[in-house]
MISE-788941 format. One record per atom (N, C-alpha, C): residue number from 0; residue in three letters; x, z, y. Coordinates in steps of 0.001 Angstrom, whole numbers, plus 500000, padded with zeros to 6 digits. Atoms other than C-alpha are relative to their C-alpha. Last residue first. Example, Ala and Ser with C-alpha at 12.3 -4.5 7.8 and 13.67 -1.06 7.14 Angstrom:
MISE-788941
+-----+---------+--------+--------+--------+
: num : residuo :     c1 :     c3 :     c2 :
+-----+---------+--------+--------+--------+
:   1 :     SER : 499180 : 499940 : 498810 :
:   1 :     SER : 513670 : 507140 : 498940 :
:   1 :     SER : 499230 : 500730 : 501090 :
:   0 :     ALA : 500890 : 500000 : 498810 :
:   0 :     ALA : 512300 : 507800 : 495500 :
:   0 :     ALA : 500900 : 500000 : 501200 :
+-----+---------+--------+--------+--------+
end
This chain:
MISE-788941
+-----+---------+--------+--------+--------+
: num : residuo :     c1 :     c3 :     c2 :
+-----+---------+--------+--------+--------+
: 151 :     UNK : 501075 : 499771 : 500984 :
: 151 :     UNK : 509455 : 499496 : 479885 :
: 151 :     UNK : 499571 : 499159 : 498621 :
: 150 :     UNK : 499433 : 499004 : 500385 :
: 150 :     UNK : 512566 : 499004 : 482221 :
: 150 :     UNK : 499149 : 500652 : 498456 :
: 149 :     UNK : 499480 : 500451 : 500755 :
: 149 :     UNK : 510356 : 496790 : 485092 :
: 149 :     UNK : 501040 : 501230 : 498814 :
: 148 :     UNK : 498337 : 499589 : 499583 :
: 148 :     UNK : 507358 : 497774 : 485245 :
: 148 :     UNK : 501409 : 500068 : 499582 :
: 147 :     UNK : 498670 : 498387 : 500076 :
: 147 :     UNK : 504243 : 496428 : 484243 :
: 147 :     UNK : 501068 : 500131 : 500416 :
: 146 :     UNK : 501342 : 498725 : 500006 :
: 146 :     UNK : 502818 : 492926 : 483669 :
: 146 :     UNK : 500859 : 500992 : 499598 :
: 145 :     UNK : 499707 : 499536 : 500817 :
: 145 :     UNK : 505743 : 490263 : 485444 :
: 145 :     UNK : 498504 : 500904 : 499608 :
: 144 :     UNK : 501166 : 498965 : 499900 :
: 144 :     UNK : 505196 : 487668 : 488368 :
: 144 :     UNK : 500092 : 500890 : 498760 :
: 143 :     UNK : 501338 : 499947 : 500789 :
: 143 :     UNK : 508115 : 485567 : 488381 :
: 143 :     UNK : 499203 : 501127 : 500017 :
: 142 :     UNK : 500022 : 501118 : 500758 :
: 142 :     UNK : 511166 : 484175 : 490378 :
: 142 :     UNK : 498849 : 500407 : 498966 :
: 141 :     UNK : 500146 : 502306 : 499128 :
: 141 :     UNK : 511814 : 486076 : 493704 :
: 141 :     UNK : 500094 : 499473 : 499115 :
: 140 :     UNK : 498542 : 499932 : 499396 :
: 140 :     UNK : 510310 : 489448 : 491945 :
: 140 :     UNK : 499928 : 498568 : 500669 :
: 139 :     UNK : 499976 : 500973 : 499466 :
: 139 :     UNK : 506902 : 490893 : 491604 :
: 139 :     UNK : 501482 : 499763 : 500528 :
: 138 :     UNK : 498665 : 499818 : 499202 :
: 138 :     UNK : 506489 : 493908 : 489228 :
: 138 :     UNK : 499367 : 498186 : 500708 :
: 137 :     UNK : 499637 : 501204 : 499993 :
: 137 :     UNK : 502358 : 494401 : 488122 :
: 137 :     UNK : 501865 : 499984 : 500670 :
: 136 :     UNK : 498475 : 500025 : 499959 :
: 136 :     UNK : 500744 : 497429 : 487089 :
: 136 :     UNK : 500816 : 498431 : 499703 :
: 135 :     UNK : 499094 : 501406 : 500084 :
: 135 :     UNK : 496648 : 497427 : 486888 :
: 135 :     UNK : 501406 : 499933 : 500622 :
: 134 :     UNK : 498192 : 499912 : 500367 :
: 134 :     UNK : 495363 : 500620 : 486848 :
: 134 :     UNK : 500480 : 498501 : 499660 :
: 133 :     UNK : 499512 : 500812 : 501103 :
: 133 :     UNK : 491688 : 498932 : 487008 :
: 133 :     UNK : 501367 : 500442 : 499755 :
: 132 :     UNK : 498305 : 500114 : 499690 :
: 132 :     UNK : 490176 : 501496 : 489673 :
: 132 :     UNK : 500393 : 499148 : 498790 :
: 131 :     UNK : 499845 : 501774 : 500033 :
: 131 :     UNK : 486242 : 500642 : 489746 :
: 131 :     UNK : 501303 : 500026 : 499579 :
: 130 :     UNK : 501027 : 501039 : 500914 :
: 130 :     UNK : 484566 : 504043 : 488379 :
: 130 :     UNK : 500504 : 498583 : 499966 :
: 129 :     UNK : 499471 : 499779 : 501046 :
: 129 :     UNK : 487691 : 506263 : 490472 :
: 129 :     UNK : 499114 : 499481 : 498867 :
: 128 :     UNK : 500849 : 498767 : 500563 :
: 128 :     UNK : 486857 : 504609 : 492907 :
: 128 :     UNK : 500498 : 499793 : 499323 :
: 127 :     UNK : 501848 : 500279 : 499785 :
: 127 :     UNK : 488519 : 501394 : 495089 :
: 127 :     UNK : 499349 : 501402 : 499996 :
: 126 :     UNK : 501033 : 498653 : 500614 :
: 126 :     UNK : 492599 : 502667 : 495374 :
: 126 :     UNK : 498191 : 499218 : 500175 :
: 125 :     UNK : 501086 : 500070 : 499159 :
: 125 :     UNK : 495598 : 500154 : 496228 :
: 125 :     UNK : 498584 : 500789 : 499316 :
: 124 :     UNK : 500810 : 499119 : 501384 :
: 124 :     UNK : 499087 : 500140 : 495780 :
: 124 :     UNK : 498620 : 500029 : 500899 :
: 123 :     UNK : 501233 : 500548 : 499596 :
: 123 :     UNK : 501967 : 497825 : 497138 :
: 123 :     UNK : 498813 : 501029 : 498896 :
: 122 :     UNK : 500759 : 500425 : 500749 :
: 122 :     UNK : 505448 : 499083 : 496561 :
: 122 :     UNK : 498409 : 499959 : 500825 :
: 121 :     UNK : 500347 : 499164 : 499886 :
: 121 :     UNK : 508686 : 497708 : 498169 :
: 121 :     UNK : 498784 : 500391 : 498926 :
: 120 :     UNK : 501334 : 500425 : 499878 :
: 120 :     UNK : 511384 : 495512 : 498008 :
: 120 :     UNK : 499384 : 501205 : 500055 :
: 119 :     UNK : 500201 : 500882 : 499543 :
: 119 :     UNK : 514605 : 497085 : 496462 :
: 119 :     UNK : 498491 : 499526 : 500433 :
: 118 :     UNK : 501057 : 500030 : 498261 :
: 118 :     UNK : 515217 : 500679 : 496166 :
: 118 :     UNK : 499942 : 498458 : 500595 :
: 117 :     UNK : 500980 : 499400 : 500073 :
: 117 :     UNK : 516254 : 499943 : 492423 :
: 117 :     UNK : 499044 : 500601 : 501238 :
: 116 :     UNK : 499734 : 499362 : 498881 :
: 116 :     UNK : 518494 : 497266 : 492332 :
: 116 :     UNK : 498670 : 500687 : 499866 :
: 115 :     UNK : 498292 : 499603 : 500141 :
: 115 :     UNK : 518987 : 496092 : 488572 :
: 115 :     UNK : 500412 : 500629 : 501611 :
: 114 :     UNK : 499445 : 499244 : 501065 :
: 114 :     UNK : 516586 : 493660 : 488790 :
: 114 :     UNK : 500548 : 500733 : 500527 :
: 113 :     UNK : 499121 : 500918 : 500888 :
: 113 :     UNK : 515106 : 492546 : 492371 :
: 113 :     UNK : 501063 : 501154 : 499256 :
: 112 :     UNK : 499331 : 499435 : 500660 :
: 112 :     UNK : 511997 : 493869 : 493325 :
: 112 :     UNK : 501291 : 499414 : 499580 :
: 111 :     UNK : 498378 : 500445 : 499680 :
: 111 :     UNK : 510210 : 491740 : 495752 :
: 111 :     UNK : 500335 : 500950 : 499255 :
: 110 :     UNK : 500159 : 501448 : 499430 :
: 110 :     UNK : 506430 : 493667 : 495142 :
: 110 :     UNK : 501817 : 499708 : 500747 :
: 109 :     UNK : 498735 : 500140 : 499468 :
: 109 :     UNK : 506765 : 496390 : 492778 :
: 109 :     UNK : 499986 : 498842 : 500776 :
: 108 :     UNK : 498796 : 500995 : 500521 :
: 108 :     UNK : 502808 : 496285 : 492223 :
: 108 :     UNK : 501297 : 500594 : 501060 :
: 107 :     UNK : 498858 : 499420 : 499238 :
: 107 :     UNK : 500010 : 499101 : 492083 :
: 107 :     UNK : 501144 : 498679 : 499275 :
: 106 :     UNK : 499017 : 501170 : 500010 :
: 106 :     UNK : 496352 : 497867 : 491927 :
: 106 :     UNK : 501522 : 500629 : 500196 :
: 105 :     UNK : 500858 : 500803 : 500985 :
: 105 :     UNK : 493343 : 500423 : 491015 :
: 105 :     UNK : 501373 : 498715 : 499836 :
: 104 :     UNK : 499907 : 500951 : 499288 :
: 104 :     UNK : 495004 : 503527 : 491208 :
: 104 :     UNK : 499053 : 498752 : 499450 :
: 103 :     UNK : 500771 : 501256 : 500224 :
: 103 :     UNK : 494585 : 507020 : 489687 :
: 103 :     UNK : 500448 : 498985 : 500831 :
: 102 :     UNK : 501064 : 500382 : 497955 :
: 102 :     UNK : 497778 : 509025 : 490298 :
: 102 :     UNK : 498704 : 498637 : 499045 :
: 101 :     UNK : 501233 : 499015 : 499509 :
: 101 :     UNK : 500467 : 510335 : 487685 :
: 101 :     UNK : 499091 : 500042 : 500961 :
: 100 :     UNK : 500312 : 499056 : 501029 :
: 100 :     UNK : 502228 : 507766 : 485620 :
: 100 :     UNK : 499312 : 501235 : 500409 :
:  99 :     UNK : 500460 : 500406 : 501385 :
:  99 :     UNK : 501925 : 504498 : 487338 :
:  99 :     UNK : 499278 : 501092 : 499197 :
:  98 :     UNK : 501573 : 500438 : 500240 :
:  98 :     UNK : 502353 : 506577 : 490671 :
:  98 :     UNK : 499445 : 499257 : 498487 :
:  97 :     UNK : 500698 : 498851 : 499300 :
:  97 :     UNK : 505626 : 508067 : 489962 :
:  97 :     UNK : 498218 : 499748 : 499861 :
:  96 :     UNK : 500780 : 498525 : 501303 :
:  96 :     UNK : 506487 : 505286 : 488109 :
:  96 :     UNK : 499307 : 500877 : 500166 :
:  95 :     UNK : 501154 : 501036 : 500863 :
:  95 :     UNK : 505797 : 502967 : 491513 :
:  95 :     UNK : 500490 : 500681 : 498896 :
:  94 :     UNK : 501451 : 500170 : 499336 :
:  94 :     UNK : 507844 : 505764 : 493328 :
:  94 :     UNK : 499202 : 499343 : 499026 :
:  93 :     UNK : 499783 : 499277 : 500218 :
:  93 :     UNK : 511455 : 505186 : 490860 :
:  93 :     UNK : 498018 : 501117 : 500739 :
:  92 :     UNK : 499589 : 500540 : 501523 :
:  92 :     UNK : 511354 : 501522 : 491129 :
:  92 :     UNK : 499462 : 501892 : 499545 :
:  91 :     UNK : 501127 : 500345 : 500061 :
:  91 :     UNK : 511176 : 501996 : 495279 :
:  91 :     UNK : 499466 : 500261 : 498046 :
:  90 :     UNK : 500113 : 501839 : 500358 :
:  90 :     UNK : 513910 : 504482 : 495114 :
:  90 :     UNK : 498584 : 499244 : 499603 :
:  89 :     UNK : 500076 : 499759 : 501737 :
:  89 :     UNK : 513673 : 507748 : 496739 :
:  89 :     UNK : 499782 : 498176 : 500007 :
:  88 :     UNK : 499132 : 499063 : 501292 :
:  88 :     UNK : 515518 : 508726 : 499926 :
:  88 :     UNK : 499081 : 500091 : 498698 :
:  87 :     UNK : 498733 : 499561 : 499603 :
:  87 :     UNK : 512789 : 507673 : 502637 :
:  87 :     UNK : 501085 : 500600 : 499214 :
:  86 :     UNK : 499312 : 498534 : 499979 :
:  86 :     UNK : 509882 : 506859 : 500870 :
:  86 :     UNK : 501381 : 500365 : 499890 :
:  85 :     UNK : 498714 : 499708 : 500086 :
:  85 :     UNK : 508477 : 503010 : 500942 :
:  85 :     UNK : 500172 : 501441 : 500437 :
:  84 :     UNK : 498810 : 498821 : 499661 :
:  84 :     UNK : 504794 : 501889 : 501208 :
:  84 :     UNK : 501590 : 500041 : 499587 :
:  83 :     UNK : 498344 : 500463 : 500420 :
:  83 :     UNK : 502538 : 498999 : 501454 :
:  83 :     UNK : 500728 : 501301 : 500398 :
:  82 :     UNK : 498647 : 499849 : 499548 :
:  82 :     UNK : 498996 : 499719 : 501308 :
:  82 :     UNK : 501203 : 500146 : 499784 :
:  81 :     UNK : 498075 : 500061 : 500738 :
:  81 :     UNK : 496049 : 498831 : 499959 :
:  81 :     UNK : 500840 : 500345 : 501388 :
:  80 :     UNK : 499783 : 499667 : 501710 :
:  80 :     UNK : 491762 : 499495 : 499936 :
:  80 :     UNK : 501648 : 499946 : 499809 :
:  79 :     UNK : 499231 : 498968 : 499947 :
:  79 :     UNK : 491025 : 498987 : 503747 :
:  79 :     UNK : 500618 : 500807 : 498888 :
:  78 :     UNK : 501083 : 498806 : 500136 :
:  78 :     UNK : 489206 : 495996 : 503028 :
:  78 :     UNK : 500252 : 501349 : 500198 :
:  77 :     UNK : 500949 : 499758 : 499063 :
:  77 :     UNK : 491282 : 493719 : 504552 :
:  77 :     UNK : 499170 : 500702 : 499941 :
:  76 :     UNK : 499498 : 499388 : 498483 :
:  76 :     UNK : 494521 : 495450 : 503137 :
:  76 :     UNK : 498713 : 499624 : 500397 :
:  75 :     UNK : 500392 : 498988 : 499968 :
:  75 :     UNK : 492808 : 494067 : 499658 :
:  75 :     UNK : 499851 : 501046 : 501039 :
:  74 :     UNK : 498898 : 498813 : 499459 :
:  74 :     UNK : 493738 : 490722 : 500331 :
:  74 :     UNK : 499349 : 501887 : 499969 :
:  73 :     UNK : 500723 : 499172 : 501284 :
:  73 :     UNK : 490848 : 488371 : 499200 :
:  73 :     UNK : 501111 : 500995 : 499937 :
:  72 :     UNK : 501436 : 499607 : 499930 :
:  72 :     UNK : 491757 : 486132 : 501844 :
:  72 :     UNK : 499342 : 501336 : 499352 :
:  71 :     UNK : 501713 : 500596 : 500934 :
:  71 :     UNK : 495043 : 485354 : 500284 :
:  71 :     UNK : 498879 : 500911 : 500887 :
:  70 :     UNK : 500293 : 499781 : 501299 :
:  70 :     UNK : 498072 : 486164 : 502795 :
:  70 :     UNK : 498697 : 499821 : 499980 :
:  69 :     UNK : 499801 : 501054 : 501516 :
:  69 :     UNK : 500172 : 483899 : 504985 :
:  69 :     UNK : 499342 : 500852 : 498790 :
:  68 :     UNK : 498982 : 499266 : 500965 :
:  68 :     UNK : 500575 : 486886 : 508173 :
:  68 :     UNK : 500084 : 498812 : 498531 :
:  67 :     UNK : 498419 : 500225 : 499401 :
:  67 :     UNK : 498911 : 484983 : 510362 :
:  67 :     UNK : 500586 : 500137 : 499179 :
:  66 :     UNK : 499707 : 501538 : 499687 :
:  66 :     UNK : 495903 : 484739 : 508031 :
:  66 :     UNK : 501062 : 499892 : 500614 :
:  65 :     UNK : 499820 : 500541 : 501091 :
:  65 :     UNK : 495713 : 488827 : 507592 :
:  65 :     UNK : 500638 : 498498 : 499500 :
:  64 :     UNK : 498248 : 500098 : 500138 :
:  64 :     UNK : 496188 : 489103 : 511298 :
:  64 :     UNK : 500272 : 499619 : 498644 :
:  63 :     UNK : 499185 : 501257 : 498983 :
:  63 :     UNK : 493085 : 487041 : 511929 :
:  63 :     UNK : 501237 : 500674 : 499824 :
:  62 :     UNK : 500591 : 501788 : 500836 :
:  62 :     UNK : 490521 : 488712 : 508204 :
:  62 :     UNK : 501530 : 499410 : 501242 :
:  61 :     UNK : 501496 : 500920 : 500018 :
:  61 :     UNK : 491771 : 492325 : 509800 :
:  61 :     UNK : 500413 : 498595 : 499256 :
:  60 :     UNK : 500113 : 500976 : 499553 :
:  60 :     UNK : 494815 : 494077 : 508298 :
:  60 :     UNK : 498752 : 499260 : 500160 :
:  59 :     UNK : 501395 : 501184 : 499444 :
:  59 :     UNK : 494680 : 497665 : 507317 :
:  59 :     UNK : 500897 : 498816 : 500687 :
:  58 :     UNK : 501004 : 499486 : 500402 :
:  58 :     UNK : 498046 : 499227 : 505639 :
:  58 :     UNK : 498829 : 499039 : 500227 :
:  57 :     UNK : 501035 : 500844 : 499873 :
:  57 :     UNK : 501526 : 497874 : 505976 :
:  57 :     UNK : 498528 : 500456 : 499275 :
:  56 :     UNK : 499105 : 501194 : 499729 :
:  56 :     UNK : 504866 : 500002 : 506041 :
:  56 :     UNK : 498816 : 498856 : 500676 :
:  55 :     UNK : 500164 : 500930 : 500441 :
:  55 :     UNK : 503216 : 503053 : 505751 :
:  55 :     UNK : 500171 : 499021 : 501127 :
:  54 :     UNK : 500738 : 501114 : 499487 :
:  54 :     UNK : 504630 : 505816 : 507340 :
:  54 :     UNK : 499634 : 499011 : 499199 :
:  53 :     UNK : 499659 : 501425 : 500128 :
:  53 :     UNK : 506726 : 508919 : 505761 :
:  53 :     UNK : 498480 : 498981 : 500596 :
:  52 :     UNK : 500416 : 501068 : 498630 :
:  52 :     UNK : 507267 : 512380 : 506222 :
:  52 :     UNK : 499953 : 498142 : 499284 :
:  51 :     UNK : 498688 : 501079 : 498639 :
:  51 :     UNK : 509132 : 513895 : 502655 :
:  51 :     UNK : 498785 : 499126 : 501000 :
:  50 :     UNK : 500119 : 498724 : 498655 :
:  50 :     UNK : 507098 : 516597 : 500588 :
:  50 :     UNK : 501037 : 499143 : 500778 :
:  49 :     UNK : 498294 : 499911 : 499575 :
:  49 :     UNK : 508137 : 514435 : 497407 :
:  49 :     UNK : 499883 : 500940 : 501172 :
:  48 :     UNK : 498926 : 500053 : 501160 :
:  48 :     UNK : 504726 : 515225 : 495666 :
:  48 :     UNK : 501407 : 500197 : 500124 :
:  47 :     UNK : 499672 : 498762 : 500203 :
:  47 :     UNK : 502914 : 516248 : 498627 :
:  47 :     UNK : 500745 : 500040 : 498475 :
:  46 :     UNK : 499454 : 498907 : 499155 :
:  46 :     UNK : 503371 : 513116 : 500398 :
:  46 :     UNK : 500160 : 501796 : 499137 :
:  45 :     UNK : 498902 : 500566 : 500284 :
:  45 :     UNK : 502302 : 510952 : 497109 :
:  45 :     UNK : 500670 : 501269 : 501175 :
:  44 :     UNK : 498919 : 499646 : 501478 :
:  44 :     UNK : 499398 : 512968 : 496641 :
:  44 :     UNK : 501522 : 499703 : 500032 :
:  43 :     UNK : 500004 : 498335 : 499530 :
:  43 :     UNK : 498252 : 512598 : 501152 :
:  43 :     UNK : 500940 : 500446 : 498565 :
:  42 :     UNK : 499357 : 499518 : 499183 :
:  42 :     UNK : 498950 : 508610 : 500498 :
:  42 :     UNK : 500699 : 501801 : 499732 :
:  41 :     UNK : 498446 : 500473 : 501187 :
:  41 :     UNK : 497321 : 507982 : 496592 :
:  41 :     UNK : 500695 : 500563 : 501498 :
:  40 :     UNK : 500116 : 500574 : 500847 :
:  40 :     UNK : 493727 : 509409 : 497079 :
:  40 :     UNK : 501286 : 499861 : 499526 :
:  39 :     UNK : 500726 : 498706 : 500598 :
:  39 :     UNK : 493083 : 511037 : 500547 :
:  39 :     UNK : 500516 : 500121 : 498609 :
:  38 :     UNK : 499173 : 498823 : 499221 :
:  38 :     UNK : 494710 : 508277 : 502527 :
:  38 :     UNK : 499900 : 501418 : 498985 :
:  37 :     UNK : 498726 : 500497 : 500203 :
:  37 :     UNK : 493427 : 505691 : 500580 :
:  37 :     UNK : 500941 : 501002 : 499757 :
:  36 :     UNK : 499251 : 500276 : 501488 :
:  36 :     UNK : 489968 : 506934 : 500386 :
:  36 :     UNK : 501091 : 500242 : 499932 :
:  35 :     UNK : 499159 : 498424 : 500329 :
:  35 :     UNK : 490595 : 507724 : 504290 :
:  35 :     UNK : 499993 : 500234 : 498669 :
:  34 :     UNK : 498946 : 499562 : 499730 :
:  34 :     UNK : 491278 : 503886 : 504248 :
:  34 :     UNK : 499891 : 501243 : 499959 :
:  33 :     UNK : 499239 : 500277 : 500787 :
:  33 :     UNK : 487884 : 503146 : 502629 :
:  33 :     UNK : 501589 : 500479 : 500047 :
:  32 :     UNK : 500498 : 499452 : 501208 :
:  32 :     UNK : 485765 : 504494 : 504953 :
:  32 :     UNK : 501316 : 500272 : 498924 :
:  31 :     UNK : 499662 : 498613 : 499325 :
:  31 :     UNK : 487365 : 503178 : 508009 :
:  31 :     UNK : 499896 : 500925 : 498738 :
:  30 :     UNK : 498805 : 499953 : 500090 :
:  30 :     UNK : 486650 : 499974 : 506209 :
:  30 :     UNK : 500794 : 501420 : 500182 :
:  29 :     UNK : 500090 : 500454 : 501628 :
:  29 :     UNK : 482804 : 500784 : 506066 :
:  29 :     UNK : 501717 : 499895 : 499639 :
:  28 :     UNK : 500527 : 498628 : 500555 :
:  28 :     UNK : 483163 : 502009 : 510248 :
:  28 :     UNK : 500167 : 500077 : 497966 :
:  27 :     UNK : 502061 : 499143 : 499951 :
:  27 :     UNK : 484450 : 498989 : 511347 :
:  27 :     UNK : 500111 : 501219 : 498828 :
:  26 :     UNK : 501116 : 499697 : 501173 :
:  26 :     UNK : 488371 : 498374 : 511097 :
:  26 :     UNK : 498641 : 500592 : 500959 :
:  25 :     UNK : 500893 : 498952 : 500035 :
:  25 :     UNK : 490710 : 497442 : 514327 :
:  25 :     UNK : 498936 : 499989 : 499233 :
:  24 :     UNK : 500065 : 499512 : 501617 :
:  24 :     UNK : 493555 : 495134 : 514223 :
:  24 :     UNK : 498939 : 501338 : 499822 :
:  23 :     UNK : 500437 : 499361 : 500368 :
:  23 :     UNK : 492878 : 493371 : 517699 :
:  23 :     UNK : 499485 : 500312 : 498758 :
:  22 :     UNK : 500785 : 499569 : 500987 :
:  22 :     UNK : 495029 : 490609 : 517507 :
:  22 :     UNK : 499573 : 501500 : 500486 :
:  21 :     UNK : 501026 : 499338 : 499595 :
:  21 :     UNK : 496977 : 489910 : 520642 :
:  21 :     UNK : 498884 : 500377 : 499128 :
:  20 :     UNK : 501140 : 501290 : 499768 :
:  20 :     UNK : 499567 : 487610 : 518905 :
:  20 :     UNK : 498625 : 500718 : 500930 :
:  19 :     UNK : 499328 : 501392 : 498997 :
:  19 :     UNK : 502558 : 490002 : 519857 :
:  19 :     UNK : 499039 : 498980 : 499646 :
:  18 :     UNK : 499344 : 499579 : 498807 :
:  18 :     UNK : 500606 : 493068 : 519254 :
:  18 :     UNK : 500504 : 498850 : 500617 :
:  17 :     UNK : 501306 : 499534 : 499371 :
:  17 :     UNK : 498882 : 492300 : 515846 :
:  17 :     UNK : 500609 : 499745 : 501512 :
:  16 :     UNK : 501048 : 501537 : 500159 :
:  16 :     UNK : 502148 : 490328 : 514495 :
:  16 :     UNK : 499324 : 500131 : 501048 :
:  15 :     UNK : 499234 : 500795 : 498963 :
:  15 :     UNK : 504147 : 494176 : 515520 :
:  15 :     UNK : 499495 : 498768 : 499794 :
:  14 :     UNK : 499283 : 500995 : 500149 :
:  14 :     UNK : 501371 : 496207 : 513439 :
:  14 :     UNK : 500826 : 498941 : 500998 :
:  13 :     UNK : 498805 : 499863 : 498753 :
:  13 :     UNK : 499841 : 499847 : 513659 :
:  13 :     UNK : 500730 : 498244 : 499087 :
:  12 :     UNK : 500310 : 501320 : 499972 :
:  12 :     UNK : 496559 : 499715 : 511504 :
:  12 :     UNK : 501367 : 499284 : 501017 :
:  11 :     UNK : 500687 : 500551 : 501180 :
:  11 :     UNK : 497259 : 502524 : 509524 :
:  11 :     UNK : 499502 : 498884 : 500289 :
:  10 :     UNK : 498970 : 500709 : 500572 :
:  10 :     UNK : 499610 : 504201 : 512259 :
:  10 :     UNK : 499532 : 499189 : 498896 :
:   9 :     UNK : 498567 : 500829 : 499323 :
:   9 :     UNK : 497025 : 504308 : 514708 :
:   9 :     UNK : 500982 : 499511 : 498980 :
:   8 :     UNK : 500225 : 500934 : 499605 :
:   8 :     UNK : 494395 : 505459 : 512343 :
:   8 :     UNK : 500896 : 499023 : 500567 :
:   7 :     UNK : 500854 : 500179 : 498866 :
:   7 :     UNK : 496298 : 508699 : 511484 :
:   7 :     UNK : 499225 : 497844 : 499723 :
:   6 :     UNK : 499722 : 501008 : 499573 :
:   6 :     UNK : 498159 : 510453 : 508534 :
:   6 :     UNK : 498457 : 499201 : 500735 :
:   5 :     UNK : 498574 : 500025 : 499207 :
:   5 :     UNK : 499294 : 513940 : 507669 :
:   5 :     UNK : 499866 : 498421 : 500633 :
:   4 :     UNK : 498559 : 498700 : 499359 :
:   4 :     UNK : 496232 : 516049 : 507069 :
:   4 :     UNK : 501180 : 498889 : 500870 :
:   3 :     UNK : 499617 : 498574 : 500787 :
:   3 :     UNK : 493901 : 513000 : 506596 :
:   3 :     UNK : 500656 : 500200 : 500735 :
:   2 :     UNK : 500867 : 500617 : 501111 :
:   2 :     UNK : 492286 : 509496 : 508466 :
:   2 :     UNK : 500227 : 501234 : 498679 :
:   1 :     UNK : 498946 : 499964 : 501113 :
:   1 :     UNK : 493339 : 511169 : 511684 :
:   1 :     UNK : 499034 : 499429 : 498971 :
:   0 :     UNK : 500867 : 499538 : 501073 :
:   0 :     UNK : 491834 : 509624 : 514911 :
:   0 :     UNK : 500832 : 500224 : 498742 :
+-----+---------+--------+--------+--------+
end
């Protein structure tokens, strides 16, 4: 099933955890929803911005891979609202502006960033409506949670 032009179901819930614990990572219909949001919203823009192929890293997670995995409940992935990306030949640091400065969002963090390396870690971004989106810009490194990006 495609969720847009360039990107599918499969790869939006596609996870090696899922697979080797037997999780069935599969959204209901309301989630389903939300991810072609996603897809539609910050994915499909970001693709036709750089015009470069690319996969998300980490998209849907049900409530049992979510928990494997060590994250909060209240994870946005379970709702089909975030995803983790990276783009082949551009720096993470250099993306999360990209989006800061031209894309509604509601959550976008540098998540692991470390100073002074700029394709480090990755970024995390996540879309509700354009009535709920909070642009909220966060870096995340291995020693503190920051507001905004770093350089600003």
């Amino acid at each position: 099933m495609k969720l847009s032009q360039h990107f599918t179901l499969a790869e939006a819930t596609r996870s090696m955890t899922a697979t080797r614990c037997g999780i069935d990572n599969t959204p209901g219909p309301e989630v389903a929803k939300a991810m072609i949001n996603v897809c539609e919203n910050i994915l499909e823009p970001i693709r036709k911005h750089y015009d470069i192929p690319y996969t998300p890293s980490s998209f849907y997670r049900c409530p049992e891979l979510n928990e494997k995995l060590g994250s909060k409940n209240t994870s946005q992935h379970c709702k089909g609202e975030a995803v983790d990306i990276e783009i082949p030949g551009i720096a993470n640091i250099k993306l999360a502006r990209m989006i800061e400065n031209q894309m509604d969002f509601d959550q976008l963090i540098l998540e692991f960033y470390t100073p002074g390396v700029d394709d480090s870690g990755w970024v995390h971004v996540s879309y509700v409506s354009p009535q709920d989106n909070r642009q909220e810009v966060l870096t995340i490194t291995k020693d503190k949670t920051i507001v905004g990006l770093p350089g600003k």
